[in-house]
N, C-alpha and C positions, 0 to 999 in steps of 0.2 A: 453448614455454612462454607466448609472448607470445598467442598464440592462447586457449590455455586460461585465463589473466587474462581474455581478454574474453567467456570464455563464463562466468565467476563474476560476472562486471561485471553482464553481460545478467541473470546471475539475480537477481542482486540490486536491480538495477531494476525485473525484474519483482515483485518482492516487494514492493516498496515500495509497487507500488499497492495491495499488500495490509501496509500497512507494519506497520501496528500492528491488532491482533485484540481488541475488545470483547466481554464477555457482559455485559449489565446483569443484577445481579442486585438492584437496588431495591425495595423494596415496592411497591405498587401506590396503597395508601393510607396516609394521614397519621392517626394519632391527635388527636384538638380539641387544638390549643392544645398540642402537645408538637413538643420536638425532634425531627427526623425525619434520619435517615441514608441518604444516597443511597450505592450500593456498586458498586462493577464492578469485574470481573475481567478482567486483559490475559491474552491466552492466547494473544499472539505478538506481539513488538517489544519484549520489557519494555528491554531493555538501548539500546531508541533514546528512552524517552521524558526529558525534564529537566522536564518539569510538566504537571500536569493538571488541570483547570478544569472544573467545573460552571456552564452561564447558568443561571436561571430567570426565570421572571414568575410576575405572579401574577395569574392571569384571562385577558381578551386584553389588557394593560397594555401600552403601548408601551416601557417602560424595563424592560431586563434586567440584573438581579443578578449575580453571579455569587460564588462562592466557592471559593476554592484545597482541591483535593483532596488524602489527603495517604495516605501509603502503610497499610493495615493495620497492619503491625509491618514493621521495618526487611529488605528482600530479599523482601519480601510482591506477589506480584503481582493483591492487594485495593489498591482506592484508596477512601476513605470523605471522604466531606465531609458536614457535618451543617447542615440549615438551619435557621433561627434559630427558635424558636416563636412568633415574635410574626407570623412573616409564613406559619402557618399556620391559618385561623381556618377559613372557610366558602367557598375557594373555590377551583379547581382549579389546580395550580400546571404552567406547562409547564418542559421544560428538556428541552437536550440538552450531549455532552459537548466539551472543546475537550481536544485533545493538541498538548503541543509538542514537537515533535521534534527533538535533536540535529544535524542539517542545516536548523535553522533553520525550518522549515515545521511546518502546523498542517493536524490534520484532524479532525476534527467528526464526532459520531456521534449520532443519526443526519445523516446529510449535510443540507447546508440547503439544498435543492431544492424544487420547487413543491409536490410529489408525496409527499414523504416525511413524516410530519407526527412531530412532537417526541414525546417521552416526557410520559407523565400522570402526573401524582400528586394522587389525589382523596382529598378528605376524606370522612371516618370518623367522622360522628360517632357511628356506631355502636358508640363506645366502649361504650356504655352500652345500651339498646334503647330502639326506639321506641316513644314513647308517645302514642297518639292522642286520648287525654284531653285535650292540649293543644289550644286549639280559639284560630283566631284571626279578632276582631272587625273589624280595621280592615282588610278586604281589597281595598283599591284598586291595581289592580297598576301605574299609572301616578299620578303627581302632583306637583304643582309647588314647585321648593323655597321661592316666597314664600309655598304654605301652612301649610311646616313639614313635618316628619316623624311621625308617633304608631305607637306600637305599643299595641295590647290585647290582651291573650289571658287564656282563660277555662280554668281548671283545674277548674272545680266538678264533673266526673264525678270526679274522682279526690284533692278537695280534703282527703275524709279519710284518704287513703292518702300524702298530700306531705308530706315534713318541711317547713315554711314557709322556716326558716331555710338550707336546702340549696339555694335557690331561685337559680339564677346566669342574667343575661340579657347576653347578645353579640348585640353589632348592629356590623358593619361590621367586624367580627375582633375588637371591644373589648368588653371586660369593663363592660359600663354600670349593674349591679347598686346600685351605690351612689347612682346617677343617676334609678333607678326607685321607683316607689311600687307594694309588691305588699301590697295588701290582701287576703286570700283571700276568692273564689277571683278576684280580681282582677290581674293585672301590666299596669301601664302605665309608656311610656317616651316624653319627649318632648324633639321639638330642634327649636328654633326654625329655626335656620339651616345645615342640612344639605346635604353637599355634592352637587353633581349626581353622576348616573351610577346605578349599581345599587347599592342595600341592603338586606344581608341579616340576616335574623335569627333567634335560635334560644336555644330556654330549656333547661337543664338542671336536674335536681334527682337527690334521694333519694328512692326507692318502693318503702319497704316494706326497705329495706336494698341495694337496686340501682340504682345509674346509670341515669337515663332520660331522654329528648332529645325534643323535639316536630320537626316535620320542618323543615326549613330554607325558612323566605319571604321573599322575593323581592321586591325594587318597585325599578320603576323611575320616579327622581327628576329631572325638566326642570328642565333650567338657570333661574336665576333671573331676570328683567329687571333685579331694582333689585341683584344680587349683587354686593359686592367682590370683584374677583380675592384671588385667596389663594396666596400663594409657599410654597411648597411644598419638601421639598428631603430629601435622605438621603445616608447615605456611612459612610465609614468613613477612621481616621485609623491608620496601623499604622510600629512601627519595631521592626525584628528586628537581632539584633547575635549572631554568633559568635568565641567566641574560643579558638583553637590553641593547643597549648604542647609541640610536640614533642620529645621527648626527641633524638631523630637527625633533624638537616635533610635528613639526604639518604633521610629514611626514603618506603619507595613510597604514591606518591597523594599527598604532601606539598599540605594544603589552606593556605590565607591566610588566617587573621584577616578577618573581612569584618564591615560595618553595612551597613544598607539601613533607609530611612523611607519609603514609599507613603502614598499617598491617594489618594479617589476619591469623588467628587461628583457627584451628580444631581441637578438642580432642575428644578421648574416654575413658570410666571406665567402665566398664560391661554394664550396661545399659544408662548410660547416655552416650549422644552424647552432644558435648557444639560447639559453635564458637564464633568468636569475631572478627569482621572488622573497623578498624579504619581507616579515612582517615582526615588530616589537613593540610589546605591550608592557605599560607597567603593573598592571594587573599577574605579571608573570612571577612564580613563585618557586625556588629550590624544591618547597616540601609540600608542592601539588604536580596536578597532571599539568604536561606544556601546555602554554597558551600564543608559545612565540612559534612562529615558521619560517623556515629557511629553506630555501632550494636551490641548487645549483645544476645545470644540466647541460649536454649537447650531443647533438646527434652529427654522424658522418655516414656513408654509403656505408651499411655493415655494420655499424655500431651505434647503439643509443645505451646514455649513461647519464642518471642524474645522481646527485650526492646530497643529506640533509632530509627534511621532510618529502615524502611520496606515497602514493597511493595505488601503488602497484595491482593490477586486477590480472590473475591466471586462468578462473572460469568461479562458476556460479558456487560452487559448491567447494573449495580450497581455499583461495584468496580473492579475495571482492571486494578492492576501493575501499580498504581499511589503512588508516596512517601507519606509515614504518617512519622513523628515525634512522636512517644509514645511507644503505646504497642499495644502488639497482641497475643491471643492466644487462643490454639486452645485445646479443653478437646474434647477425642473420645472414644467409647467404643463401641466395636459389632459394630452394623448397625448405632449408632447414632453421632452425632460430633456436637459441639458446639464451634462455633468462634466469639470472639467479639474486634474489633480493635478500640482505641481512640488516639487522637493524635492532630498535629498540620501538617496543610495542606500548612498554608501561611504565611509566617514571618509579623509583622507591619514592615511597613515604614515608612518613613516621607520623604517629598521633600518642597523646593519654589518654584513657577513658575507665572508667569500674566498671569493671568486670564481673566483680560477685562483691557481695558487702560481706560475705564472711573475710574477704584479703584484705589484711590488713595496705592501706594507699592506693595511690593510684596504680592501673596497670597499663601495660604499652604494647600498641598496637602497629601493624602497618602495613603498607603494601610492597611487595616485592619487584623491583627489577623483574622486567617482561622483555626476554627478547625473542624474536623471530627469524627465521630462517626458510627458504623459499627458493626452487625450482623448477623451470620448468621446458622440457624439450617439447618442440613442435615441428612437423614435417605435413609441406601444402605443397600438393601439386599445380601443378598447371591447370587443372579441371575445379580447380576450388574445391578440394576435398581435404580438411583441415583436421591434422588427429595428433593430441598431444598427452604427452604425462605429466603428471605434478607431485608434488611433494611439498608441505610445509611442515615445519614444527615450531612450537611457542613451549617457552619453559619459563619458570620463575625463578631468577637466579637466586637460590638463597644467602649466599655468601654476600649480596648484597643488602642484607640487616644483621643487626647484631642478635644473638638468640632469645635476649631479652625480650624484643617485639612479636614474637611468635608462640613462643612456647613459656610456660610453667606447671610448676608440680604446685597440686592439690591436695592436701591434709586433710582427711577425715575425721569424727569424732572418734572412730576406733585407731584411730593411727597409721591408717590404709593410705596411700601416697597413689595419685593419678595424675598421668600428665593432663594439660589441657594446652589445646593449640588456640591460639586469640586471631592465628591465619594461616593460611594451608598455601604449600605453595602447592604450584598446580604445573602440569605440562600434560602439551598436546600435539600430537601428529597425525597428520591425516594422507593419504594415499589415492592420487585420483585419477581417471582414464578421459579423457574427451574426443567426442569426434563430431564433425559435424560436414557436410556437403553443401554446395550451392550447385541448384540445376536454374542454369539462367533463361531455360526456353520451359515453361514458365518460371517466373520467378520466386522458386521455391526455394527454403531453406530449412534440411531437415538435422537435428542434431540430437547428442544424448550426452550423457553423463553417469561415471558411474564413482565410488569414493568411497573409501573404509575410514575410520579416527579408534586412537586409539587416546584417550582420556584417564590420567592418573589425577585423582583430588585430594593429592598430598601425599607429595615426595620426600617430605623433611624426614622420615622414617630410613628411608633408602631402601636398596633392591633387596630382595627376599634372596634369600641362597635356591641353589638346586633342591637341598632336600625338603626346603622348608613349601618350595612351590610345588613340589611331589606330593608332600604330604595336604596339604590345603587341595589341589585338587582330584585327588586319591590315584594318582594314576603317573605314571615316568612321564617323563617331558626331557627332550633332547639336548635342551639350551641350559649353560648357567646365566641363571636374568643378570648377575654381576658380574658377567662379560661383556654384556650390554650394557650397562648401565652408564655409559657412557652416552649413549647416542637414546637412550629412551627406561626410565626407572620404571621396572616391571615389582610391585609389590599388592599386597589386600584389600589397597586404595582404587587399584582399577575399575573400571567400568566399562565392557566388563572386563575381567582377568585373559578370560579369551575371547579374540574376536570372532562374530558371528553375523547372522543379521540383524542384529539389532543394533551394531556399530556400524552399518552402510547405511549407505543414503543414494539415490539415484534420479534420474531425472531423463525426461524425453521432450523434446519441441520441433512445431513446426511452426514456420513462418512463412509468409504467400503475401503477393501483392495482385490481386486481380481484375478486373473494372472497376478499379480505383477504390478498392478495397484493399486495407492493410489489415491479414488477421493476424494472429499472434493462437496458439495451443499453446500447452505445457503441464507434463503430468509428472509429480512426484510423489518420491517417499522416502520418508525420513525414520529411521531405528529409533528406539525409545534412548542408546545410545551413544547413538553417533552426534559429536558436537566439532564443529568448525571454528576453533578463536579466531581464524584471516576473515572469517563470511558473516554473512548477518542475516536478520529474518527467517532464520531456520525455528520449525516448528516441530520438534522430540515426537517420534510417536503418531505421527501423520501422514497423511496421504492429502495431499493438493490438486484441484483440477482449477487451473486459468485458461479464461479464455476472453483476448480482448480483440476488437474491430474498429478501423476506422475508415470512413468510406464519406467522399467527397466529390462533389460533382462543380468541376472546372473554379473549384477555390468558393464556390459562392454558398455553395451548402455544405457543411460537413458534419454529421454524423457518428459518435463513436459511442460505443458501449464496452462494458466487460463484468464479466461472472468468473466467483470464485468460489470455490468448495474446500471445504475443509472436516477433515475427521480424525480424530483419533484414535487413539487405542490401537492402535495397529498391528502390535503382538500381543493383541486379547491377553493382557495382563492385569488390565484393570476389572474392578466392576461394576464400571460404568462408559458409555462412550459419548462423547460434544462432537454435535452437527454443526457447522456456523453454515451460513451461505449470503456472498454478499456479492449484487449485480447492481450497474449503475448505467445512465443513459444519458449522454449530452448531444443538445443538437443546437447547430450556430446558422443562422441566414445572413448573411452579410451580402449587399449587394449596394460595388459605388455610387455615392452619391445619392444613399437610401437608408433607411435606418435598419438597425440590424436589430435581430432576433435572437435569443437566446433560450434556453431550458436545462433542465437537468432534474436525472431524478434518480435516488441511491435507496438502496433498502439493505439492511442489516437485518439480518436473524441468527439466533442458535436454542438448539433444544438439546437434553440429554435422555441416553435411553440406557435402559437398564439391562447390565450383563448379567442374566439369570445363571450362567456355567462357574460366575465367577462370583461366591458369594461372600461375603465375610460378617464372624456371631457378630450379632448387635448392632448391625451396622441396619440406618433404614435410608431407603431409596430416597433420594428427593426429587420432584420434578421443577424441573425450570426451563421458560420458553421466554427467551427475549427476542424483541423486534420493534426494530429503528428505522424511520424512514422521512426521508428531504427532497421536499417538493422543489424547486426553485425556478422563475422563470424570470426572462427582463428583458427592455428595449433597451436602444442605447443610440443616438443618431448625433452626428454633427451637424446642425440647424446655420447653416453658412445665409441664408437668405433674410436673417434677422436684419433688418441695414444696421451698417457701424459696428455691430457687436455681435460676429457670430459665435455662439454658443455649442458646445460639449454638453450632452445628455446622455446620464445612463441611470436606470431605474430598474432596482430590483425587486420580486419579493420572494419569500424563502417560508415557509410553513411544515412543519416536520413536530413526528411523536416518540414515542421511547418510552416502552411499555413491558412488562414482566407479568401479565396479568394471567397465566395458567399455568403458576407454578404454586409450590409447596410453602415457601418461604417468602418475606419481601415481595407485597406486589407493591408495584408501582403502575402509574399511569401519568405519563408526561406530558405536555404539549407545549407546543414555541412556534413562534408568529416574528420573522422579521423582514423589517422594510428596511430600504437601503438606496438611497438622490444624492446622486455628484452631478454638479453642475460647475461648467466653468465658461466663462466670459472674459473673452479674448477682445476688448477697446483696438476699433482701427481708427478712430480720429485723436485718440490718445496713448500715450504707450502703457495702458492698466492693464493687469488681469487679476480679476475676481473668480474665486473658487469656494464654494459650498458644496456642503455632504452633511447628512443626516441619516443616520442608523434608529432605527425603534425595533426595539427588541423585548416581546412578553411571552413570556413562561409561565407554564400553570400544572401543578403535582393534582389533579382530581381526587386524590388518596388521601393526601396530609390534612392532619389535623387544623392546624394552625398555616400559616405562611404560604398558603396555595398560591400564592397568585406573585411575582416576580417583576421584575422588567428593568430592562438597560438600557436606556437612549442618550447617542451620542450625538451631538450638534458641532460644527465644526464652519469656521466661516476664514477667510483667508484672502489677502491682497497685494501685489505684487506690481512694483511702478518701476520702469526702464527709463536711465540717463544715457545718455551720451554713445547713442546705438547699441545699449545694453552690455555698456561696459560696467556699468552700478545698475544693481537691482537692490534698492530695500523692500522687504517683508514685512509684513505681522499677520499674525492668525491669532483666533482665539476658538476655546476646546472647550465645552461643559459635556461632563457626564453625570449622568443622575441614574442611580440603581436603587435596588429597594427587594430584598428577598429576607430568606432567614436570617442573611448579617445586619440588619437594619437596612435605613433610608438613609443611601452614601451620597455623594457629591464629588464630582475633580473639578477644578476650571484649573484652565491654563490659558497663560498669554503668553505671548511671543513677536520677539523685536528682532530684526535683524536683516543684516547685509550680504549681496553675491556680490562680489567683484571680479573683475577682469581686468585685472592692470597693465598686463604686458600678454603676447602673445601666448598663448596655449597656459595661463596659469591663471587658477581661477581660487577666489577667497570667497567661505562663507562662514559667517561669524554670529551667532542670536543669541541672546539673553532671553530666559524665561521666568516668572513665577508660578505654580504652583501653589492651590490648595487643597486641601482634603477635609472633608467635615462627614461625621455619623453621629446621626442624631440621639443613637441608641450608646454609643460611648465616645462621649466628647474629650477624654482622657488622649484616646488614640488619635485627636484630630490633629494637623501638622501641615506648615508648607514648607516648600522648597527655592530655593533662587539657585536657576540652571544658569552655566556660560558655557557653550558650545563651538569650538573652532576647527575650522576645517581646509586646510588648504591641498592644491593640487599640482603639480606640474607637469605638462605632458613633453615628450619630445620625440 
């Protein structure tokens, strides 16, 4: 049994490189000056993700946006987030996606590599058609802002076909129409004092009873000599509150009443860039892990410094986008940069618990203070040739519990005295080399990695002396470990005592962009060990081969797959070795004004095989072969020709097995069937929208005795009415779920009442009341409702 744990272990490590499964199903382009909804579909990991985040910019801006994703409809595996229309005008927006995942860790789609370039969202102004009538006079494509700005443009081919009054002029995303003198067939626009950089601009009107646009131009505006700097600045202010009122405390999933207020600030001043992220929850606890975020940061030519929560990343294998608590910052100049991060990794705890029922009371337990520490030098030349060193270490401060929570002595019946540790403090340091190249004729990027750790699993003991480490490894050694022991406790707890190869870990890739193919390689190996506290998804005792593709033909087809290997045992010390291998295949047809295409198709395997060199008495081999696999296909089309009420359609279905059936132990044989209809209806002779989704979900164990047969169907119906140009929006939805497997025949409904508002400019209220019930037919004991109140406010500026 304990074997077969570790070949589900191994699979599910492998999977995690493929943890979470994207399709962007986004539009391509933005409508002028409209909301726009970015959409994606999870099509594996849904149950690991707890949030999902869209960045953007806009242009090549150095500050990115971001806005929290939020599900389709409740059990939806759509996530939509909408961006704001003001920061859609004329000019392309990039963005890609951030996932956070349940074990703490984030992963970014598309990956934020050299090689891989973000997702587009181009504007559209062809809401309307182009009109070349539009004719513009003042075409200097360079000039100075102490000359000022001017726009002229000449409508007189077409001045008796323009409604004058229809006539709308946007320069720099903003509506400057009131600001312009249009005499026909004249429009002029004038600014004295216009900021440097690129400005664009672009006229609309009425012709003839159709939207028409002249094309979008361009100038680029040189800094001023005599300019005042100008402070600059954006954010947003947010406090969200939910509140519980369960009918049974002990009812399942039992949530807490929680508030939370964030913020988030961006500014500029000539050279400085600054921001500042706050988040406060009252779910936050002295005697847990944080739950509150604070950030404070800014960057100057040469210097980038944040203070408070950060997520500092040095390379794949040292520190990788794990929270620190302190500071960080990074000093760079020409080819060279220098970053060094210190912090707090892990909050103390304290808990009670028994421990052994011969101790007489409770015993006490807890977690230690975790700090970190982190550097790293880097030197890039001019040819993009990128080669740095690093360094981290994490210790557990012991001095921060008292010895009662760690340790006690054990009494035997003979009268024998053992200590016993209830936690071990730990510390870790790791030592790594990186270099990587970009050859930009083709665009290749080839890089490695190489890293030793040296891992102590409980330091409360302290350093061993010279003789004591002589004698344990029978042989002289040059160091006293307690001259050291200041900067790394060398004692019996090591792993290993010396380093070797089984404390490295290494790593090779290449990345390529070529006929519109984006591949990705990468081959590693990891010591039985070497362990990384800054890094994550490392796998003890392996060797990894990934390789992912993604290949696109002019945005309308795109294509991507990726295979991954995995094996261990890798210093044949076990007596046995796990295969996994797990490859997956998405493909999207999207083409305007047509309905789009979808697929996908992932397969999971692993087997183990038998080390016959390595044998141990009484031990009998087991065999185990598991294999998983998810069909999924779907349509999806905006039906704009419905009159009055064009419609949003997307239709999935999804059929996959999970099966163990050539093994020794536990077979199994699984099957699951899901279907999955969102539908939404957009009223244009009224301001409604109606939205439906329906999940059908059956499972079936071919094996089991009893309870073979399963299933989960979610209904979900919802409607939304716009006042006063959608300055009040009320809601309501309503949610039935019906399950039915080995926990009995369950049930949820939920209803839902509530309000969006927009009272004043950029702040927006949203406020619903829900109830909640739950019924099982099989233990009506546990059955329970809820009355949710949920508020939500926002302010932008």
């Amino acid at each position: 049994m304990k074997k077969y744990l570790l070949l589900i272990l191994s699979i599910i490590l492998a999977t995690h490189i493929f943890a979470v499964a994207l399709m962007n199903i986004s539009p391509q382009v933005y409508s002028f000056h409209q909301k726009c909804d970015l959409k994606v579909e999870v099509q594996q990991g849904l149950s690991d993700i707890t949030k999902m985040k869209v960045y953007y910019r806009i242009g090549k801006s150095n500050r990115w946006m971001t806005e929290e994703m939020k599900q389709d409809s409740p059990g939806s595996p759509s996530f939509i987030a909408t961006l704001p229309a003001d920061y859609l005008t004329t000019d392309v927006i990039e963005y890609y996606f951030c996932v956070e995942l349940s074990q703490g860790n984030k992963e970014y789609f598309p990956p934020q590599n050299e090689t891989v370039p973000n997702y587009i969202l181009e504007p559209d102004i062809a809401s309307g058609e182009a009109e070349p009538g539009f004719v513009l006079l003042t075409d200097d494509p360079i000039i100075s802002a102490d000359d000022g700005y001017m726009l002229v443009v000449s409508f007189f081919a077409i001045s008796e076909e323009i409604d004058p009054s229809s006539i709308e002029v946007w320069v720099g995303g903003k509506n400057v129409t009131s600001l312009s003198q249009i005499s026909p067939p004249l429009i002029v626009y004038k600014d004295e004092t216009p900021q440097s950089g690129t400005q664009k601009a672009v006229i609309r009107a009425r012709k003839e009873g159709k939207t028409v646009h002249s094309p979008i131009w361009s100038t680029e505006i040189l800094p001023s000599s005599k300019a005042l700097k100008e402070f600059t600045y954006q954010g947003t202010v947010n406090f969200a509150s939910n509140y519980y009122n369960y009918s049974n405390d002990d009812a399942l999933g039992y949530t807490k009443s929680d508030a939370a207020t964030w913020a988030d600030f961006y500014g500029n001043y000539g050279i400085l860039n600054m921001q500042a992220n706050l988040y406060f929850s009252s779910l936050e606890h002295s005697n847990s892990q944080p739950v509150n975020r604070y950030t404070l940061g800014f960057n100057i030519p040469h210097l980038e410094f944040f203070a408070g929560d950060y997520a500092p990343t040095f390379s794949q294998l040292t520190l990788n986008g794990k929270n620190l608590r302190g500071i960080y910052s990074r000093l760079y100049y020409k080819s060279l940069s220098l970053s060094v991060t210190h912090g707090q990794t892990v909050r103390k705890t304290t808990n009670e618990l028994d421990l052994d029922s011969e101790v007489d009371g409770m015993q006490k337990s807890g977690t230690f203070k975790q700090e970190a520490f982190g550097t790293r030098i880097q030197y890039c030349d001019e040819d993009n040739f990128i080669f740095g060193i690093n360094f981290t270490r994490h210790n557990d401060v012991i001095s921060s519990l008292d010895s009662t929570y760690y340790i006690y002595e054990k009494v035997d019946e003979k009268g024998d005295k053992s200590t016993i540790y209830t936690t071990t403090a730990q510390e870790n340091a790791v030592l790594g080399v990186d270099a990587q190249m970009h050859i930009r004729k083709p665009n290749l990027v080839i890089g490695a990695e190489i890293a030793s750790s040296l891992w102590n699993t409980n330091t409360i003991p302290g350093a061993m002396t010279q003789e004591e480490l002589e004698e344990y490894l029978g042989k002289d050694f040059f160091l006293d470990p307690q001259d050291l022991s200041r900067l790394f406790i060398i004692n019996k707890n090591m792993i290993p005592i010396v380093p070797g190869r089984a404390s490295i870990a290494w790593l090779t890739y290449v990345r390529t962009c070529f006929y519109n193919n984006l591949l990705n390689f990468q081959y590693s190996e990891t010591g039985s060990a070497f362990n990384a506290f800054g890094s994550a998804y490392q796998i003890p005792d392996s060797k990894v081969i990934s390789i992912t593709d993604n290949f696109n033909v002019s945005k309308y087809f795109i294509l991507s797959g990726g295979l991954n290997l995995i094996e261990d045992n890798l210093m044949k010390h076990k007596s046995e070795t796990n295969n996994t291998t797990s490859w997956y295949l998405q493909s999207l047809i999207r083409i305007p004004q047509a309905p789009y295409f979808k697929f996908a198709y992932y397969n999971n395997s692993g087997k183990n095989e038998d080390n016959k060199d390595i044998a141990y008495e009484g031990e009998l081999f087991q065999k185990v072969k598991n294999k998983s696999q998810n069909l999924i296909f779907g349509i999806g089309y905006n039906i704009t020709q419905i009159p009055y009420v064009p419609t949003q359609v997307d239709i999935s279905y999804q059929m996959g097995t999970d099966n163990n059936k050539q093994s020794d132990l536990d077979l199994t044989d699984n099957k699951n069937n899901n279907f999955n209809i969102t539908m939404l209806n957009r009223f244009q002779m009224i301001p409604l929208t109606l939205q439906f989704a329906m999940t059908l979900n059956n499972n079936k164990n071919l094996l089991a005795i009893t309870n073979k047969k399963g299933n989960n169907n979610n209904f979900f119906v919802g409607a939304t009415y716009s006042l006063w140009e959608d300055k009040i929006k009320p809601y309501t939805n309503y949610r039935i779920v019906s399950a039915s497997g080995a926990q009995g025949d369950r049930s949820y409904q939920y209803y839902t009442l509530g309000v969006e508002a927009y009272p004043i400019k950029s702040l927006s209220v949203n406020t619903n009341i829900a109830l909640t019930d739950f019924n099982n037919k099989d233990n009506i004991p546990g059955d329970y409702s809820n009355f949710i109140w949920r508020v939500l406010l926002s302010q932008r500026f």
